[in-house]
C-alpha positions, -999 to 999 in steps of 0.1 A, spaced: 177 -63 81 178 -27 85 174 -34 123 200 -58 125 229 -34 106 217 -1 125 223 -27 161 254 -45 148 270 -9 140 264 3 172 284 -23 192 256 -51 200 260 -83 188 230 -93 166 209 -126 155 186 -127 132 163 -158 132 144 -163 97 117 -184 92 120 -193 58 154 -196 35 164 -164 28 163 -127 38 143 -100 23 123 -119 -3 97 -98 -8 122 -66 -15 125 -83 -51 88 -81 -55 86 -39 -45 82 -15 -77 75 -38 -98 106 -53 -91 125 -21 -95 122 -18 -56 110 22 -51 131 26 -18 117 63 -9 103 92 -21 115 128 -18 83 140 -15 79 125 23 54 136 45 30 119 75 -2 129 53 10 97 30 6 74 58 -22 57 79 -28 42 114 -18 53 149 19 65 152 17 92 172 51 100 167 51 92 129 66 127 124 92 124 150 108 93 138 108 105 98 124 138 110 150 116 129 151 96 97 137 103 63 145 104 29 179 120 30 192 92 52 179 68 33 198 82 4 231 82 29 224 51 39 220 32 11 253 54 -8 270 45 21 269 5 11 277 13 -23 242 17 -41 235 41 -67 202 63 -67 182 83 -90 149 97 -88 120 96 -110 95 122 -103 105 118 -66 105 81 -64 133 71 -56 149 38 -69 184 20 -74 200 34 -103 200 0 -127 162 -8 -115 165 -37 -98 155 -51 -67 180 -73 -61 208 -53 -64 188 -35 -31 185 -68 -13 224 -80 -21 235 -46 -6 216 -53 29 228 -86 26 266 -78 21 261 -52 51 247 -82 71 279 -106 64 301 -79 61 297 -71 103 294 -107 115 260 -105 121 244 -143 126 214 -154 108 194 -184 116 177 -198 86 144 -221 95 138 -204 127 100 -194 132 96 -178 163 68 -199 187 73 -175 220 82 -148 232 87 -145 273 101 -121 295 123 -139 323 118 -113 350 158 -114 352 160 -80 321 162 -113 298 136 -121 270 134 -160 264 127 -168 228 116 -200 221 118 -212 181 112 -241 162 146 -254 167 162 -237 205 152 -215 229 177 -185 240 177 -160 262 184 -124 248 191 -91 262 168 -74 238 147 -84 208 133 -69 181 98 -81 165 101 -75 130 79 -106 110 58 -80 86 21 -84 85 0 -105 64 7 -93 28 20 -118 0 25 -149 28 43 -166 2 73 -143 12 69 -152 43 46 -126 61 20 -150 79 11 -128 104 25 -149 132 38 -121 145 7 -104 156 0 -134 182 34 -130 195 30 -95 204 -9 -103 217 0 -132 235 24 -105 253 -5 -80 260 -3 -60 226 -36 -48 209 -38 -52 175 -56 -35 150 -79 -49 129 -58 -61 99 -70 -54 67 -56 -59 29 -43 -26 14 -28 -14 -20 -49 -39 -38 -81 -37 -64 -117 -31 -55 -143 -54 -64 -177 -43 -77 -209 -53 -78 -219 -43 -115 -220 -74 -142 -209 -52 -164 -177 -51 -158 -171 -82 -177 -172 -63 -211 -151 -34 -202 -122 -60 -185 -88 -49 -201 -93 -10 -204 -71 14 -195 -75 46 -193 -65 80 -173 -94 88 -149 -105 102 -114 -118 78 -91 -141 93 -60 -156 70 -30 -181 82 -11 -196 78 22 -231 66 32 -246 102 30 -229 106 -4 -202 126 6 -170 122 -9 -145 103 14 -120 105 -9 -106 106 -49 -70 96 -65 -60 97 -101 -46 80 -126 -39 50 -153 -74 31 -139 -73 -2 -149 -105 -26 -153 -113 -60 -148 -137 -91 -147 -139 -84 -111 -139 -47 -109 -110 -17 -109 -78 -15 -101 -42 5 -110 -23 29 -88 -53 55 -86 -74 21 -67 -47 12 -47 -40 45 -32 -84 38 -26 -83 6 -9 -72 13 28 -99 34 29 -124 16 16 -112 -16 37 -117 2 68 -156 16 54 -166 -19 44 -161 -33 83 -189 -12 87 -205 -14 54 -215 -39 31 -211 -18 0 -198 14 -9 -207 36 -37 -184 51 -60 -174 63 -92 -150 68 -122 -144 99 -145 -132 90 -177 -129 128 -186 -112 145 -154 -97 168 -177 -128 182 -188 -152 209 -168 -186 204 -163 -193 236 -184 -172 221 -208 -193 189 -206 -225 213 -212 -207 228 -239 -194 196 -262 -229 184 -257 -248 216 -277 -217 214 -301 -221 176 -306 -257 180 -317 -245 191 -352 -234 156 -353 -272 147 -352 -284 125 -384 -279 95 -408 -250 88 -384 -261 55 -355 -266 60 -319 -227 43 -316 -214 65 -345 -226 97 -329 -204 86 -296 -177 74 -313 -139 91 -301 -152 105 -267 -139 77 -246 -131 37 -249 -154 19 -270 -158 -11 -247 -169 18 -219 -191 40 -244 -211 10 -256 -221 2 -216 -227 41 -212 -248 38 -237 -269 7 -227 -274 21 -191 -288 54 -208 -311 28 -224 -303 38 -261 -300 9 -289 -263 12 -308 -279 7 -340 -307 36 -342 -300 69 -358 -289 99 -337 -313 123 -353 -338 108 -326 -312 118 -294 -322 148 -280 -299 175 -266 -309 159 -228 -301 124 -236 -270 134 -248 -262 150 -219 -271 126 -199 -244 96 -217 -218 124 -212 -223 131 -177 -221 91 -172 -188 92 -187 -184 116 -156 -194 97 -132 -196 60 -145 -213 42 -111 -195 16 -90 -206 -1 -58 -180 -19 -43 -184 -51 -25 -149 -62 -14 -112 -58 -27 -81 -79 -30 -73 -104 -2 -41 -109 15 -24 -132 -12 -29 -99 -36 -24 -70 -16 12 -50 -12 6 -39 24 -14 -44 54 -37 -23 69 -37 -25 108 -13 -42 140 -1 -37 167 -12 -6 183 11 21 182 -4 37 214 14 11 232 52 19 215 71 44 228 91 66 204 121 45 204 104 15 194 103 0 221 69 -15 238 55 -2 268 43 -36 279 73 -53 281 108 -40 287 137 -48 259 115 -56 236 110 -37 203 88 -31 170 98 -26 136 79 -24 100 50 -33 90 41 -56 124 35 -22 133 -3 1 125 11 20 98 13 18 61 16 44 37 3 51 1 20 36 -32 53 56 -40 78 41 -18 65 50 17 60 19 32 96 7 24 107 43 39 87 31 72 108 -2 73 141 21 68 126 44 95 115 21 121 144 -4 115 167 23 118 154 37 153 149 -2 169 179 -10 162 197 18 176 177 20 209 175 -17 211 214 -12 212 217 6 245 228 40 228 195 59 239 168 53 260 135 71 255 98 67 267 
């Protein structure tokens, strides 16, 4: 859509041929259905993949044309600890604005009309062949998402378009989704929520990387925002490994020597009191009680049998409370994709190096970007730069 408006305002007359029923339907599902369009704090270091000129097309448009763009058709902003979203919160309102736009400059869309080809004529012409004609255009932009949520219609078609045209793609991968883990445990602790720092770490144990936040557990294993922000990297580890360690603070807010500390205090606790009782008001009681059974001690017993070591030891679990993950979310659950086509083969204006008039936009593309808005701000971005070189205004390798 963004594309199509940013082509149709500089002077080309636009098509847009839809597979499914209706435009942008999985804009209603972003933000939880508040739609976080952008985030003020934009930079490259929230995105991954293999734009080379990632910083080049944000500087030619970011965060403040977003903003213009979007006031320009009427929509009202605010931001929220630099997300930014539509002022009443809703999705829709988003999607009914790019839709007006689209009606609004005669632009024609083509309902029920999957893409099967794509072929150059050898004439400056692109034949593209769907499921009900074949046309010829002048240029066309390839803009059919990845794999994420297919019931919105991202199938990941497009990626055999573009390789059936010479295009590498990059391994595609689920991203913004929950981790699964190994442990049975987590079974009992399913339902807990709680503010903690997660940390994955790399077959010599060094720490590939940590987010925090509101973690949330599950049958299966963890998940929340803090996971999410996880779960491209540990996609891309797992093609290589089976299992990946990893592990949960429940305290991040507390030092090691603090840790040390509570632990000599919290022997004056020692007595009549059970093994639970001792424990009780450090952390969740669903996650305390598994602590407590991997540090082998029985609930019931009384504490004035703990020694200052042992009680250490449950402490510096609720530390570092182990994980090994085995597998996260698949395409059906994730928000983005990980992976496609290879940016190394785009040239700055979006436009392939393979094939002449033909163009890239969004998530087709190997990038995606962390929770907070940035992988809507990509669509903007690369929409926004396709459809104006795609246009004619500017030609650049």
């Amino acid at each position: 859509m963004m594309a199509a408006i940013t082509a149709a305002r500089e002077g080309a007359k636009v098509t847009i041929l839809e597979a499914g029923d209706m435009l942008g339907k999985k804009i209603l599902a972003t933000g939880n259905g508040r739609c976080n369009l952008g985030n003020m704090k934009l930079n490259i270091d929230h995105y991954h993949g293999s734009c080379y000129f990632l910083q080049v097309a944000l500087n030619e448009f970011g965060t403040a044309q977003t903003i213009s763009f979007f006031d320009d058709l009427g929509l009202m902003i605010k931001e929220k600890d630099g997300y930014l979203y539509p002022y009443c919160e809703q999705a829709s309102v988003v999607l009914d604005a790019l839709r007006n736009e689209i009606k609004a400059l005669g632009i024609t869309v083509r309902f029920h009309s999957k893409v099967l080809e794509i072929q150059p004529n050898g004439k400056q012409r692109i034949i593209v062949k769907s499921i009900n004609d074949t046309c010829a255009y002048d240029r066309v932009i390839l803009t059919c998402g990845g794999k994420a949520s297919p019931k919105t219609g991202s199938d990941g078609s497009g990626y055999e378009l573009a390789r059936k045209l010479g295009h590498r793609i990059v391994e595609v991968i689920p991203a913004l989704t929950y981790l699964k883990c190994k442990e049975k445990y987590f079974k009992s602790i399913a339902g807990v929520r709680a503010d903690a720092l997660v940390k994955l770490y790399g077959k010599n144990k060094e720490i590939l990387c940590e987010e925090q936040g509101e973690l949330q557990l599950t049958e299966r294993g963890i998940s929340g925002i803090p996971v999410f922000q996880l779960s491209q990297m540990a996609g891309r580890q797992m093609i290589k490994e089976k299992e990946l360690k990893a592990s949960i603070d429940f305290l991040p807010f507390v030092s090691m020597e603090e840790i040390k500390s509570y632990a000599k205090d919290r022997m004056k606790l020692c007595g009549e009191r059970s093994v639970a009782e001792f424990f009780n008001g450090i952390i969740n009681k669903k996650v305390i009680t598994v602590i407590l059974k991997l540090s082998g001690l029985e609930l019931t017993n009384p504490s004035r049998n703990l020694s200052p070591k042992k009680v250490l030891e449950v402490l510096m679990l609720a530390k570092k409370f182990p994980c090994t993950i085995v597998g996260s979310g698949d395409f059906e659950s994730c928000q983005v994709c990980s992976g496609g086509v290879d940016c190394g083969q785009i040239s700055k204006s979006m436009e392939s190096k393979l094939v002449k008039g033909l163009y890239f936009a969004g998530e087709i593309l190997d990038v995606d970007g962390r929770c907070g808005g940035y992988n809507l701000q990509w669509a903007w971005t690369s929409g926004s730069l396709a459809g104006k070189h795609a246009a004619g205004r500017q030609e650049e390798n």
